[in-house]
C-alpha positions in Angstrom: 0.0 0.0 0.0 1.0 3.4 -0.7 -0.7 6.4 0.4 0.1 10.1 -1.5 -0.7 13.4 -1.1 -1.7 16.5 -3.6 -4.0 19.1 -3.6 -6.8 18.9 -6.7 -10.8 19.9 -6.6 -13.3 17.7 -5.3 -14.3 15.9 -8.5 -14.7 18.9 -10.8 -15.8 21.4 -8.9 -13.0 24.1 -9.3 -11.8 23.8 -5.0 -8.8 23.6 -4.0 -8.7 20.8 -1.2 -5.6 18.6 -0.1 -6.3 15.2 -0.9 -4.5 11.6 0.4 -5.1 8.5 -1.4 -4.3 4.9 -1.0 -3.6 2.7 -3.5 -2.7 -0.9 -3.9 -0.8 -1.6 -6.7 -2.2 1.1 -8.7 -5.3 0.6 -7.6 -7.1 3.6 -5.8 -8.2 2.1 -2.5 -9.1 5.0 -0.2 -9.0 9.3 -0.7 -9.7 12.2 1.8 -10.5 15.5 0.5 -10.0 18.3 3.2 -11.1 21.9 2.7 -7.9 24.0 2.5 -9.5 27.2 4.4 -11.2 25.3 7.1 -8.9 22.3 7.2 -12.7 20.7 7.6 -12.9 16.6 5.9 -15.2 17.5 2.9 -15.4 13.7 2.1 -13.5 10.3 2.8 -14.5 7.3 0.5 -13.2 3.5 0.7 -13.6 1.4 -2.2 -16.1 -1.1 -1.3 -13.2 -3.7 -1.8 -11.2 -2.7 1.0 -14.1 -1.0 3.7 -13.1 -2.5 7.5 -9.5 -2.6 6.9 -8.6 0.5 8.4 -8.1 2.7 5.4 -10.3 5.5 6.6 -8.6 5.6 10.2 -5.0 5.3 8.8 -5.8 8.2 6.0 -7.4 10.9 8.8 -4.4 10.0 11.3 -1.7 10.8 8.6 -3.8 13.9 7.8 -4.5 14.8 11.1 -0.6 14.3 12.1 0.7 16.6 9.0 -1.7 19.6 9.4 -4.5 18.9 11.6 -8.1 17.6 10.5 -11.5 18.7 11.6 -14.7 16.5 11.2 -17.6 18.9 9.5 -20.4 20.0 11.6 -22.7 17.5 12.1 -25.7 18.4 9.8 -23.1 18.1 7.1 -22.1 14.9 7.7 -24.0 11.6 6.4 -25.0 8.8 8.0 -21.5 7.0 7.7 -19.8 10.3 8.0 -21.2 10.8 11.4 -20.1 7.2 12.8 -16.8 7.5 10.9 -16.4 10.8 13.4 -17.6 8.9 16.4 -15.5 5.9 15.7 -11.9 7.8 15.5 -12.4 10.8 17.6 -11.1 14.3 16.9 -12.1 17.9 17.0 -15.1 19.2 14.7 -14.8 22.5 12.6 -16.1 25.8 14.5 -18.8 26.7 14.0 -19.3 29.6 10.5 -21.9 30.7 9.3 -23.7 28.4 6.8 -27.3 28.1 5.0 -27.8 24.8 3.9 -30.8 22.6 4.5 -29.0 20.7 7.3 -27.8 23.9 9.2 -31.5 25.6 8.6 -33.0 23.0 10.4 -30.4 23.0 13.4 -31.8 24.3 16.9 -29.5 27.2 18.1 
């Protein structure tokens, strides 16, 4: 396994975020996209492959250890992306302002 690091956009979408990846044998296994302003996980994503292996843990520890991760608030994060913050631990994002569906519909 090797694991890299470059920035890129999320998919297409003209960002900037600083992205790790695992791959086996040239095979993409596991990437994390992290905001560069916020330094907030925008997304993590195992191939299903490889999910319970440890990918996701081992690519947010060498994140966290190089610059320092934060999990997104929680009415950003999906289903998985809430247990995958409960399951390793670590700070979340402070709070800024926001107006999407999920925030809307938080209590204050």
């Amino acid at each position: 396994m090797e694991t890299t690091y470059r920035t890129g956009s999320y998919y297409g979408d003209n960002s900037t975020n600083h992205i790790w990846e695992t791959h086996d044998e040239g095979t993409l296994v596991a990437e994390l996209y992290v905001s560069t302003d916020r330094h907030e996980i925008m997304n993590i994503e195992v191939t299903e492959a490889y999910r319970g292996e440890g990918h996701a843990r081992h690519l947010y520890e060498t994140a966290d250890a190089q610059m320092g991760i934060y999990h997104a608030p929680a009415a950003h994060r999906s289903e998985e992306g809430n247990a995958f913050a409960e399951a390793v631990g670590g700070d979340t994002v402070a709070p800024y302002p926001c107006d999407c569906t999920g925030c809307d519909t938080q209590e204050d």
